[in-house]
C-alpha positions in Angstrom: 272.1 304.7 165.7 275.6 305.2 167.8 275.2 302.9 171.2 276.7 305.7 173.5 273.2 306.8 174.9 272.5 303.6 175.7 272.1 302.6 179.4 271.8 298.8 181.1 269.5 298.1 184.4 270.8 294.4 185.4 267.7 292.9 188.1 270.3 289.8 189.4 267.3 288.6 191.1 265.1 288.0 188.6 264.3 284.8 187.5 265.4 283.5 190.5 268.9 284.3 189.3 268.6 284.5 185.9 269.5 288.0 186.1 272.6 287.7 187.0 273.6 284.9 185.1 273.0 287.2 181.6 274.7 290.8 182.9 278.3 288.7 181.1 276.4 288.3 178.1 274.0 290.7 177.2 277.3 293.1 177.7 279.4 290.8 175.5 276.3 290.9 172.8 275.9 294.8 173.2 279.7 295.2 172.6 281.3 295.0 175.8 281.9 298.6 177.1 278.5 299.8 177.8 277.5 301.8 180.4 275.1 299.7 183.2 274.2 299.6 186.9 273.3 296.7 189.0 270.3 296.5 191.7 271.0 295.5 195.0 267.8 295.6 196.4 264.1 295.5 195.3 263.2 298.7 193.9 266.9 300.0 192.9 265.7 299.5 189.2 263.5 303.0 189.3 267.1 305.2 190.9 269.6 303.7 188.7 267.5 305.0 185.7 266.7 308.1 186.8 270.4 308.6 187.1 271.0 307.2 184.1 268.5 309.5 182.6 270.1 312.6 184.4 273.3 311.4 182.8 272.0 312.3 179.0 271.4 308.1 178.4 267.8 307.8 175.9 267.6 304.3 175.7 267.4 302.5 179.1 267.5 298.4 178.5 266.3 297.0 181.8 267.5 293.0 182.2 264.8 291.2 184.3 261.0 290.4 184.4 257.8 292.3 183.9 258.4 294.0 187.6 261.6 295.1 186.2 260.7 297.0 183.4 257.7 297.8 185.1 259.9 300.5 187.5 262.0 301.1 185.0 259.2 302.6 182.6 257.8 304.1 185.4 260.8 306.3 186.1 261.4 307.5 182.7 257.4 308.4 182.3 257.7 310.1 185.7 260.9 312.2 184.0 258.8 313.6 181.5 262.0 312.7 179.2 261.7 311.6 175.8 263.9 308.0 176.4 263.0 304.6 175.4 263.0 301.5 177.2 264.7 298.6 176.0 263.9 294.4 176.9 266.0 291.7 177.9 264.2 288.8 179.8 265.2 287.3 182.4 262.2 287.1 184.9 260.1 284.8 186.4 256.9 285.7 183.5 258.6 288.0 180.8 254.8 289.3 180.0 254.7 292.4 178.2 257.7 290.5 176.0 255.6 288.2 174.8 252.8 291.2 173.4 255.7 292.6 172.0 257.5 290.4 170.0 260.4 290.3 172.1 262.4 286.8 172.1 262.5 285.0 175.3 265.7 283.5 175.4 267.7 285.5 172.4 270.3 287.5 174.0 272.1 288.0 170.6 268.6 289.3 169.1 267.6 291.6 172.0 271.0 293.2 172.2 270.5 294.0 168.1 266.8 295.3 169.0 268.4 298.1 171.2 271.5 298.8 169.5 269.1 299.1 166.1 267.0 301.8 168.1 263.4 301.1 166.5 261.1 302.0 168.9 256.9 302.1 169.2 255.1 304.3 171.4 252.6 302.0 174.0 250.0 303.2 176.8 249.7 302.6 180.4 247.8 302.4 183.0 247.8 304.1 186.3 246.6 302.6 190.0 247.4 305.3 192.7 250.6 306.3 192.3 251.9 303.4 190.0 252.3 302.8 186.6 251.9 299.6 184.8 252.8 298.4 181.4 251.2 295.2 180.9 248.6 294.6 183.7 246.9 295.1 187.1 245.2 292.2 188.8 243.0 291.5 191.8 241.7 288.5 193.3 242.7 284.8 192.5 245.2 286.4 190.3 246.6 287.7 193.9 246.3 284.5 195.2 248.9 283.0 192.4 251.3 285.5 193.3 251.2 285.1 197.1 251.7 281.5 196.3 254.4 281.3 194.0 256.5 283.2 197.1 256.0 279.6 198.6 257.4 277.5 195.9 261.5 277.2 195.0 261.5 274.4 193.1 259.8 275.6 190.1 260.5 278.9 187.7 259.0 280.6 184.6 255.8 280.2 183.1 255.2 276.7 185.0 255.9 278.2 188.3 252.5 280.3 187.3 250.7 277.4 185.8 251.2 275.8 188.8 250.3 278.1 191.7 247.2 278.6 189.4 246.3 274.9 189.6 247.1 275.2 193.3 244.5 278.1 193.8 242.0 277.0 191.7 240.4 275.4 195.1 241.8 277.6 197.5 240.6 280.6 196.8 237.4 281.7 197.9 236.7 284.8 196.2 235.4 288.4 196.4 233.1 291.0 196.2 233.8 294.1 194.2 231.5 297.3 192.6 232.4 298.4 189.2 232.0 301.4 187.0 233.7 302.0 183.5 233.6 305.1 182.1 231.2 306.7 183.5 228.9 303.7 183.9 226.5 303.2 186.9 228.3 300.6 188.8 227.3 297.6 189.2 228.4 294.8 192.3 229.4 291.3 191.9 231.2 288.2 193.6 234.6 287.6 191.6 237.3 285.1 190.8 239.4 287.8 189.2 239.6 290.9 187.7 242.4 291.9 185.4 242.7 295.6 184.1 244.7 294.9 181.1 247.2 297.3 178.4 248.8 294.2 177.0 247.3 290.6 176.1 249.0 288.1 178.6 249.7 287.5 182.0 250.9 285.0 184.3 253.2 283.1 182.6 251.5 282.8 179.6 247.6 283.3 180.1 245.9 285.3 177.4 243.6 287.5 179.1 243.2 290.1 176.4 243.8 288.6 173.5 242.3 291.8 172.0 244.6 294.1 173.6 246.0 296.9 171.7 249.2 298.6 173.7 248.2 301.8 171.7 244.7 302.1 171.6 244.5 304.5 174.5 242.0 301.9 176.5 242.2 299.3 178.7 240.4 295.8 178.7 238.8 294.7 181.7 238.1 291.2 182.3 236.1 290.2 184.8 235.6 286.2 185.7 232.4 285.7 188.3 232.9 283.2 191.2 231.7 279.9 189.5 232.3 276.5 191.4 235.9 274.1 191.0 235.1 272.1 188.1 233.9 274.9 185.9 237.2 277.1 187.1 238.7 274.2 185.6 237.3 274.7 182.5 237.8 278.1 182.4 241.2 277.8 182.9 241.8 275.5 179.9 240.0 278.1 178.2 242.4 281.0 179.7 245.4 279.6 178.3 244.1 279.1 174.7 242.8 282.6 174.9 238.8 281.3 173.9 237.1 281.9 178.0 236.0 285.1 176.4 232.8 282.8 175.0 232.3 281.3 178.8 229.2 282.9 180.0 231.6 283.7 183.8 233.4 286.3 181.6 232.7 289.4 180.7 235.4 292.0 179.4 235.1 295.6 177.8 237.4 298.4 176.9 237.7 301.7 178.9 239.5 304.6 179.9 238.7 305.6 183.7 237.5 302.3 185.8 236.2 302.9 189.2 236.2 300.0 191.6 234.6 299.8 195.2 235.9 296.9 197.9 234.7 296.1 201.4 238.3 296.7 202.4 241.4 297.8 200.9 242.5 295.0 198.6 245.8 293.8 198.2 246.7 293.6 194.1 249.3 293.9 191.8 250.6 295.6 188.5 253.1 293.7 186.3 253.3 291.4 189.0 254.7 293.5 192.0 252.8 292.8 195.0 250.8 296.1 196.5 247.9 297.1 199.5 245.8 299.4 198.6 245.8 302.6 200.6 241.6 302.7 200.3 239.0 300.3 199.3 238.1 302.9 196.6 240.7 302.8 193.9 240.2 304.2 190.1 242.4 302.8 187.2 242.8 305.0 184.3 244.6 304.7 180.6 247.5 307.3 180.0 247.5 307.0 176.0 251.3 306.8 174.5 252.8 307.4 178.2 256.2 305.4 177.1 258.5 304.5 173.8 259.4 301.2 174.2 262.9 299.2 171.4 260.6 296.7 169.3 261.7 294.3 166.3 262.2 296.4 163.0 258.6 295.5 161.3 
């Protein structure tokens, strides 16, 4: 496939400069000459392919973190154009790579899995007015994210692992209704709740390990407020993928999900940090919303 539709969204700030450090070579590894744009602020991702878009480009590769391709894939649903999105990581978690079967740290590899032009078609979901590919989260996994602003010592998947350790006793918890498809909802006092398209979060958390990107559904796990020691647990359990068995969780599949707070909550998708504009907010599945460059196979 020729590699003159073929667009590059460089995040330098992801990754706590990761980003920038790869815009030499993933341009050296896609052959030099390519056409790309450069964010300046948080946010420019979504603009600079919508321009690249209006420009005649199909294949937008967005350099960066889950956030990253997060806006990017929301602009080209939003166009209604028929363009795929291409991955390079270079963020903080590099989620949605990982369910995927995009390499981590293979420039050389990722540049070939654009230029090749194999692409799957994936779902999303949709809070509000946002888009997410991989996941939306509430609750301790909020309190991670608020923390991690705090620490610059640290980066990538430990950054995650640790602000989780850090919250594990912090966090107090919360109360939420819910109602899946219909369902008559039903209220509870949380830890977390995770709406999920793919199957990890956080660094490296498996929280759906029964995910399927095209199924048309989301998973929703839910983890009830339990004491320290058994958040402990459950968070050995979290990162082997097995706290599906832990009596505190419960998870199903759905298409519409219908939650109820006290007050607005604060939560995020694909780790972008958001308030909610009501404390009633539904989550919904858009079924094949977004071609995405995989691995041939």
């Amino acid at each position: 496939m020729p590699a003159d539709d073929l667009y590059v969204v460089f995040n330098p700030r992801s990754g706590k400069g990761r980003g920038a450090r790869l815009v030499a070579p993933v341009l050296q590894a896609l052959g030099g000459n390519v056409a790309h744009g450069v964010t300046s602020s948080a946010g420019d991702e979504g603009p600079l392919a919508v321009e690249a878009l209006g420009r005649g480009f199909r294949r937008i590769v967005a350099v960066g973190g889950d956030g990253t391709w997060s806006n990017v894939g929301s602009a080209i649903i939003r166009s209604g154009v028929d363009a795929a999105l291409g991955l390079v990581p270079a963020g903080t978690g590099c989620d949605l790579a990982k369910s995927l079967g995009i390499p981590a740290k293979d420039v050389a590899l990722c540049a070939r899995i654009a230029r090749d032009g194999h692409s799957r078609r994936i779902d999303a979901g949709r809070i509000e007015d946002r888009y997410f590919l991989n996941v939306a989260g509430f609750g301790f996994d909020i309190a991670v994210i608020e923390d991690s602003w705090k620490v610059r010592y640290l980066g990538g998947d430990a950054l995650y692992l640790y602000c989780a350790l850090r919250q594990l006793h912090r966090f107090p918890g919360f109360p939420v209704s819910l109602a899946a498809d219909g369902d008559a909802p039903a209220r509870r006092e949380m830890l977390m709740l995770v709406i999920a398209n793919a199957r990890v979060f956080g660094g490296g958390f498996k929280i759906a390990p029964e995910a399927d990107l095209a199924d048309g559904r989301l998973d929703v796990v839910t983890f009830a407020n339990m004491p320290l020691l058994r958040r402990l647990s459950i968070m050995g359990r979290l990162l082997r993928g097995t706290h599906g068995g832990a009596p505190e969780v419960a998870s199903r599949r759905g298409r519409r999900i219908d939650l109820r707070f006290d007050t607005p909550p604060a939560y995020e998708t694909d780790g972008e940090w958001h308030r909610a504009a009501s404390a009633d907010l539904t989550v919904e599945a858009v079924p094949g919303a977004l071609r995405v460059l995989v691995p041939q196979g």
